[in-house]
C-alpha positions in Angstrom: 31.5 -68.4 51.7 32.1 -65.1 53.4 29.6 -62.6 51.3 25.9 -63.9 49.5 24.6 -61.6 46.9 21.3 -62.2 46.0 19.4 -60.3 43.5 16.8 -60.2 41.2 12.9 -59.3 40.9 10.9 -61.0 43.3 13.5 -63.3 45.2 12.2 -64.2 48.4 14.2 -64.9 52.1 13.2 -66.2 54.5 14.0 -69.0 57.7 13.6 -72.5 57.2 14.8 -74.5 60.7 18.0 -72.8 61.2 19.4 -72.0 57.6 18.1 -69.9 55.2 15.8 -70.4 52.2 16.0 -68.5 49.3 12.8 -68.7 46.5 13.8 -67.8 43.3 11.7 -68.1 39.9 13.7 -70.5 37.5 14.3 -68.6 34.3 14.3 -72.1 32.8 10.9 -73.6 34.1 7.6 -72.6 35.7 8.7 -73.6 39.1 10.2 -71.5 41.6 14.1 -72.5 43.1 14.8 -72.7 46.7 18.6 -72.5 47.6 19.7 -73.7 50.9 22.6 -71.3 52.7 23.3 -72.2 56.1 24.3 -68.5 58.1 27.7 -70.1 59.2 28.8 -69.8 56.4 28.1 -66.0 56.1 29.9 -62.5 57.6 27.7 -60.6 55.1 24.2 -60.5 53.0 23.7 -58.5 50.5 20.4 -57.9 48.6 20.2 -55.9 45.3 16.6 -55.5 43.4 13.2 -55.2 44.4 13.2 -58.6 46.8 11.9 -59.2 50.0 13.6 -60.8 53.5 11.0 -61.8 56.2 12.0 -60.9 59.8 12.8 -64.7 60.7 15.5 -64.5 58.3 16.7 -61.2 59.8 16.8 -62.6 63.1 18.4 -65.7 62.2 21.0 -63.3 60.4 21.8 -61.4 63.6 22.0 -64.4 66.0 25.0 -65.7 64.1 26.4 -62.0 63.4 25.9 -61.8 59.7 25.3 -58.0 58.3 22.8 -57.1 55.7 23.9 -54.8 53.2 20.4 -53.3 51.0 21.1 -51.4 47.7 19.3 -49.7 44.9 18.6 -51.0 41.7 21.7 -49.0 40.0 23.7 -51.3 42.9 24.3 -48.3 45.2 24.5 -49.2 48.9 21.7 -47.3 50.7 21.4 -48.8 54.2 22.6 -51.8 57.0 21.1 -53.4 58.9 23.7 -54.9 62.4 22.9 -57.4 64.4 23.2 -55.9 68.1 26.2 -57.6 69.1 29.8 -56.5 68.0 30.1 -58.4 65.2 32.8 -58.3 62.3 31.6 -55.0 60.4 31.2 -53.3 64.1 34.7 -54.2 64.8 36.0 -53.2 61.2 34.4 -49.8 62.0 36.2 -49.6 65.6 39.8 -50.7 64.0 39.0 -48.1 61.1 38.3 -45.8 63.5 41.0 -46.3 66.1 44.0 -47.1 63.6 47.1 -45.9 65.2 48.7 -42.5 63.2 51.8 -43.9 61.8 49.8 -46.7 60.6 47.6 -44.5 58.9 50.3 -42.6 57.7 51.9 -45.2 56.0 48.6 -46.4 53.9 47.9 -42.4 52.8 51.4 -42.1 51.9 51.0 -45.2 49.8 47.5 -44.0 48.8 49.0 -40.6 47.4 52.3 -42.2 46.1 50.3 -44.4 43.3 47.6 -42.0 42.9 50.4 -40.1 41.5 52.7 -42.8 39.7 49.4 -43.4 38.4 49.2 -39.6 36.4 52.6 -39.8 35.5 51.9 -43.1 33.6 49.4 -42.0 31.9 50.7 -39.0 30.6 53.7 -40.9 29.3 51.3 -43.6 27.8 49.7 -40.6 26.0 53.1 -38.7 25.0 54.6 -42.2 23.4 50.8 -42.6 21.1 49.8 -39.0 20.8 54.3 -38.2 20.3 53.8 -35.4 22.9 57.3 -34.8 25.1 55.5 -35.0 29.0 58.9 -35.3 29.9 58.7 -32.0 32.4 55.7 -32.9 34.0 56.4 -36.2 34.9 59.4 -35.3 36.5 57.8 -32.4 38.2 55.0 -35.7 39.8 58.3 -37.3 40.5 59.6 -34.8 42.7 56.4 -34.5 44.7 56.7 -38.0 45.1 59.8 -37.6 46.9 58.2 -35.1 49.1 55.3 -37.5 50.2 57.8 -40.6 50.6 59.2 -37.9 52.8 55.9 -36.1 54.7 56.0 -36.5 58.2 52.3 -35.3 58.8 49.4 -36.5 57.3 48.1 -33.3 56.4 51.3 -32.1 54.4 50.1 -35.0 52.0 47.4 -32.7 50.5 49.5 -30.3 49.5 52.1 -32.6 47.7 49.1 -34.8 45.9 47.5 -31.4 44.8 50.8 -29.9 43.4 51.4 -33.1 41.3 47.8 -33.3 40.2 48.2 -29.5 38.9 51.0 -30.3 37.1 49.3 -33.5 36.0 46.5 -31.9 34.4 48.9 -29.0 32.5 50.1 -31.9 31.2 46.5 -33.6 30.1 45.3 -30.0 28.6 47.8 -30.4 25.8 46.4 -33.8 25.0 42.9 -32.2 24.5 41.4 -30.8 21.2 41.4 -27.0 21.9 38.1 -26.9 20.4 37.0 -28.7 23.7 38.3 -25.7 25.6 40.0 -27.2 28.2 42.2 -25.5 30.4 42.3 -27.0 33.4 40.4 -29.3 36.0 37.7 -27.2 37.9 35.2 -28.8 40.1 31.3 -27.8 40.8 29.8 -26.5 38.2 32.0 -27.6 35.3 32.6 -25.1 33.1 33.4 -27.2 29.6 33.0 -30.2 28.1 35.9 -32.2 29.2 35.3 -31.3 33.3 31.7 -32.5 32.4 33.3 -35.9 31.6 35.2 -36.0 34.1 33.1 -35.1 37.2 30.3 -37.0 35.5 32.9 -40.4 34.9 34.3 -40.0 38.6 30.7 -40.2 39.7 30.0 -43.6 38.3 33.8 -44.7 39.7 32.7 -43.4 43.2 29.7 -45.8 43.3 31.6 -48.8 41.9 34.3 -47.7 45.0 32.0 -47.0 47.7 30.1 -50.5 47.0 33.3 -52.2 47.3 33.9 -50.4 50.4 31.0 -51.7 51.7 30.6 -55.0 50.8 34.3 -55.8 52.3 33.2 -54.7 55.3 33.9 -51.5 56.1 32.9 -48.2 57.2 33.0 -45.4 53.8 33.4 -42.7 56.4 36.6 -43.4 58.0 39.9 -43.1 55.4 43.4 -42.5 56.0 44.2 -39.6 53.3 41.1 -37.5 53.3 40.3 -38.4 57.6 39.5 -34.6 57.8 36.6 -34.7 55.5 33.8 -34.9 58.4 30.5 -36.8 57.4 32.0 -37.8 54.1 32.9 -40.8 52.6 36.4 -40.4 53.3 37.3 -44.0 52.8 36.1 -43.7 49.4 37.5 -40.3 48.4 41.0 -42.2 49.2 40.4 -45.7 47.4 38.8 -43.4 43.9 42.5 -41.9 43.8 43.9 -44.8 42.6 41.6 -45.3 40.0 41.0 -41.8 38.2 43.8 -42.0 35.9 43.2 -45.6 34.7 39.5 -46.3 34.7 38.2 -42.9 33.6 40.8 -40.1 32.2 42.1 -42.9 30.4 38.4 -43.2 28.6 38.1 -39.6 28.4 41.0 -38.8 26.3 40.3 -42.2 23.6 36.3 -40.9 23.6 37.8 -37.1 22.2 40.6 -38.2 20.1 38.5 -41.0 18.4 35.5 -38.6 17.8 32.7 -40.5 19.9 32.6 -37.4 21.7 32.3 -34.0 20.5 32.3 -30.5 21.5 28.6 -30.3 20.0 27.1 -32.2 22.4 27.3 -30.1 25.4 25.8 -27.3 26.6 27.9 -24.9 28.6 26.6 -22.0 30.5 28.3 -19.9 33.4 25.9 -22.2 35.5 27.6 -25.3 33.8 28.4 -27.4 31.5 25.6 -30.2 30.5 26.2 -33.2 27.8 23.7 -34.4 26.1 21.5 -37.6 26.8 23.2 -39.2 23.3 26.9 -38.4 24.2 26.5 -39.2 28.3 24.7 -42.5 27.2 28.0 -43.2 25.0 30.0 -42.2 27.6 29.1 -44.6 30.5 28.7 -47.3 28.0 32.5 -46.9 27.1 32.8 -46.4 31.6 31.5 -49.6 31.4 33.2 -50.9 29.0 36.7 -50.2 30.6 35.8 -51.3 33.8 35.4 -54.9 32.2 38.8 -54.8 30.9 41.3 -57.1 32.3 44.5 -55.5 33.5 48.0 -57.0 34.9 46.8 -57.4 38.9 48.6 -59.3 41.7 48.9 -62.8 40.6 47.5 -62.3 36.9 45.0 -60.4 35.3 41.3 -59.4 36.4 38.9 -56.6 35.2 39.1 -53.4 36.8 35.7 -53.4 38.4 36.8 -56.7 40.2 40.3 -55.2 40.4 38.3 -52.6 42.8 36.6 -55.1 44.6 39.8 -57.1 45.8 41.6 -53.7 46.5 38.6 -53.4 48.9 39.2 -56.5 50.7 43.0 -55.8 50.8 42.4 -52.8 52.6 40.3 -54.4 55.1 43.1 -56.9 55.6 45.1 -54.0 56.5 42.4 -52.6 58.6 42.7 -56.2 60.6 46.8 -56.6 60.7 47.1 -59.1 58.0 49.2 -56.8 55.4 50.7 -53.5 55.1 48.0 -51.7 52.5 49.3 -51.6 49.2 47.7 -49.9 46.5 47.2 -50.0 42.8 49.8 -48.7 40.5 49.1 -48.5 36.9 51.8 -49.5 34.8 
């Protein structure tokens, strides 16, 4: 066992001899569970829910280098807690930190290759049910792909990801209802209903992405694509890119087509665009819903959320020498 989740109201940690004990009311029964875990067994504990840990168990933790990971009750990291010694999320953080450029290189380049194989199958998913021609603009992705399987520089790559994601989204505007009055993807505030959507669905994907980040290990703040975005998650900004098209635009266009989502159910404003409680409660239901359906991955099929998850780990693999990164491509 490498990571322990433990969650729930009113679990209890604490230090029994040298292993931990955790207290757990049995669903089943009256009586309340105790469940052994020995800490060599553990690089990582993390705790979700309202629980408690006494400072035994924290110090038993720490003398055999295990990290504590504490999150929220929507299961968003909020804080660590390191033993003093280097231990293996200290030297995850050094390696992310100190990766050598062309190695670095090599994963953003990978990074911003899928991210935009990734629009260009979508779009010609959509063109083959919807019979729209995206023929141009997936050959107009295809030739900024040649320019980042080409890019030198790390900082080039922005340029060649945000040329193909402009012409991906001229492309996803002629998939939209024009009474949604899309006409292109703008950032904070949205200004209509289908920015709303989006801003609002890559929100809950950046959570699901930064807890994976977190719980493999690693440091959010140190990436390989976005490395210049200072006290930002940059780690996650780069992992999310591979999962936009997918997980949420994918969602986005079946909500609008299908009718759960309309363009009554917004409010838009030159301050921004709102949706309602009703249509944002559909929405992250149907989030929620495609992030537990299986997809073709690796050696068979897993849901995206756990998709996420093992892209995660792979990345720390590569952080630690074991793999060049690969990332996912959505066929």
């Amino acid at each position: 066992m490498d990571t322990l989740l433990v969650t729930g109201r009113g679990a209890h940690i604490k230090k029994k001899k040298e292993v931990l004990c955790i207290v757990q009311k049995d669903a089943a029964s009256p009586e309340k569970k105790e469940t052994i875990i020995s800490p060599l067994d553990l690089n990582m504990i993390i705790l979700s829910g309202d629980l408690s840990i006494t400072s035994g168990a924290l110090r038993l933790l720490a003398s055999h280098d295990v990290g504590v990971v504490v999150m929220d009750g929507y299961g968003r990291p909020f804080g660590h807690f390191l033993p003093l010694q280097k231990g293996m999320i200290i030297e995850n953080v050094e390696r992310q930190r100190d990766m050598p450029p062309k190695k670095a290189l090599r994963a953003a380049q990978e990074i911003c290759r899928c991210a935009c194989r990734n629009k260009a199958a979508l779009l010609q998913a959509v063109g083959r049910s919807m019979n729209i021609d995206f023929s141009a603009e997936v050959e107009g992705i295809r030739r900024e792909i040649k320019n980042i399987d080409r890019a030198a520089d790390p900082r080039v790559l922005f340029g060649f990801e945000g040329a193909a994601t402009k012409i991906y989204f001229s492309g996803f505007r002629r998939a939209i209802p024009p009474e949604f009055g899309f006409t292109g993807r703008n950032h904070h505030p949205p200004r209509d209903a289908i920015n709303a959507l989006l801003s609002y669905g890559y929100g809950i994907l950046y959570s699901r992405i930064r807890r994976a980040v977190v719980t493999a290990g690693l440091s959010p703040y140190y990436g390989v694509h976005h490395m210049s975005y200072k006290k930002q998650e940059a780690l996650v900004y780069d992992l999310i890119e591979e999962f936009r098209q997918p997980v949420i635009d994918r969602v986005v266009l079946t909500a609008v087509h299908q009718g759960r989502i309309r363009p009554d159910q917004f409010s838009c404003t030159p301050e921004g665009c709102i949706i309602d409680p009703h249509a944002k409660k559909a929405y992250a239901s149907a989030i929620m819903k495609r992030l537990h359906t299986e997809y073709s991955y690796m050696d068979g099929k897993e849901r995206f959320s756990r998709i996420i998850e093992r892209q995660a780990r792979y990345y720390a693999g590569f952080v630690n020498g074991k793999h060049e990164y690969r990332a996912f491509l959505y066929r």
